[in-house]
N, C-alpha and C positions, 0 to 999 in steps of 0.2 A: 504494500500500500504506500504510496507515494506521499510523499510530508504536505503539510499544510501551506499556502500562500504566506503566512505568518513564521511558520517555521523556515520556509525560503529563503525570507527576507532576513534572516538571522546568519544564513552563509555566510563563512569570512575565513580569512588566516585563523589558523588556531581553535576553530570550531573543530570539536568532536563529533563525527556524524557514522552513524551505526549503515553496514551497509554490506552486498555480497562481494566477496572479492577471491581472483583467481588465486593458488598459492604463489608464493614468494616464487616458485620457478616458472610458473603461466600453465602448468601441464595440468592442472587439477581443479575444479572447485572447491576454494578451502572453507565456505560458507560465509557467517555473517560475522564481522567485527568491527569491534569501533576502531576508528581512525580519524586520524589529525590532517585538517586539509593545511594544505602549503603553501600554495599562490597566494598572488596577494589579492587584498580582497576585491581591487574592480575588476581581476577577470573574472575574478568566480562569478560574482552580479553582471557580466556581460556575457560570458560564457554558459554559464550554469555547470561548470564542470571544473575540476582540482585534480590534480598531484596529492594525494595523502602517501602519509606513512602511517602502518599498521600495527595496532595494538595485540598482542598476543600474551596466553598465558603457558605456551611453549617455551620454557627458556633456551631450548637446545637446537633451536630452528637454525642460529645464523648468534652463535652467543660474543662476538667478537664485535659486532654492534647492536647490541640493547644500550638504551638509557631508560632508567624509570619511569614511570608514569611521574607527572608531581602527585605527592598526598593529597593536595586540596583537591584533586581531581575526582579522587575514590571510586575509581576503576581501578581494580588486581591488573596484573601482567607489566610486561614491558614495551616501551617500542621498538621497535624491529627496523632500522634504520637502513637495511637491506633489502627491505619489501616497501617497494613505492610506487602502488597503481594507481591509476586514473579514476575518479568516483564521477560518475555524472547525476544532476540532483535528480531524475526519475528512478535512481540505484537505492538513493537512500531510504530509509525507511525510519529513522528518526533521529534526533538530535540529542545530545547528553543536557541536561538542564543547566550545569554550571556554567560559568562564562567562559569565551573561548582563552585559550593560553595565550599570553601576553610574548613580548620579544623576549622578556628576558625567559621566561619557560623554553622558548622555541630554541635559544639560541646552544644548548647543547645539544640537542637535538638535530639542528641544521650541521654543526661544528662535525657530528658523527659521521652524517649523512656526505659532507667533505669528504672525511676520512674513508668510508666506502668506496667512493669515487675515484677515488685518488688510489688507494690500493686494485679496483680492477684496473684504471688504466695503467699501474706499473706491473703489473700484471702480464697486460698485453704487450708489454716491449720486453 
């Protein structure tokens, strides 16, 4: 069931939005989790769609980039800073009630998601 006009308008960086997503390798459907969208927030509101990184309570998926949830958040699991698919808003199906995560929550988070990137492209050379 597809969110509300109201819950739309709440799209943003750092919005928590519950939602189906393939696994961390594309080959599977891993079902539903929440996740941290990452754009910033006018294309989300122009687009309707984000880049998240995905919430898990796997810690052994990819355990060389987790950073924790924050506390204030109060969802269990880690993020998984190696799993970063595309959410479009007819995917979601609802939103976490707290406020989305500010720059400074994002910013280990992003810092990780660096370091992923940067290890597969030294990877590839």
């Amino acid at each position: 069931m597809p969110i509300s006009d109201s819950d739309a308008e709440k799209l943003c960086r750092g919005r928590i939005v519950y939602a189906p997503f393939p696994s961390s390798s594309g080959t599977y459907r891993a079902g539903t989790h929440w996740a941290i969208m990452l754009d910033p927030t006018d294309k989300i509101q122009a687009s309707g769609e984000s880049r998240v990184v995905v919430i898990s309570t796997n810690d052994e998926l990819d355990p060389s980039y987790l950073v924790e949830v924050p506390r204030r958040v109060g969802i269990r699991g880690n993020i998984v800073c190696s799993w970063r698919p595309t959410v479009t808003e007819p995917q979601i199906e609802k939103i976490w009630h707290q406020p989305p995560l500010d720059e400074a929550e994002l910013l280990p988070i992003l810092e990780m998601i660096l370091k992923h990137a940067t290890d597969i492209k030294n990877r590839g050379n």
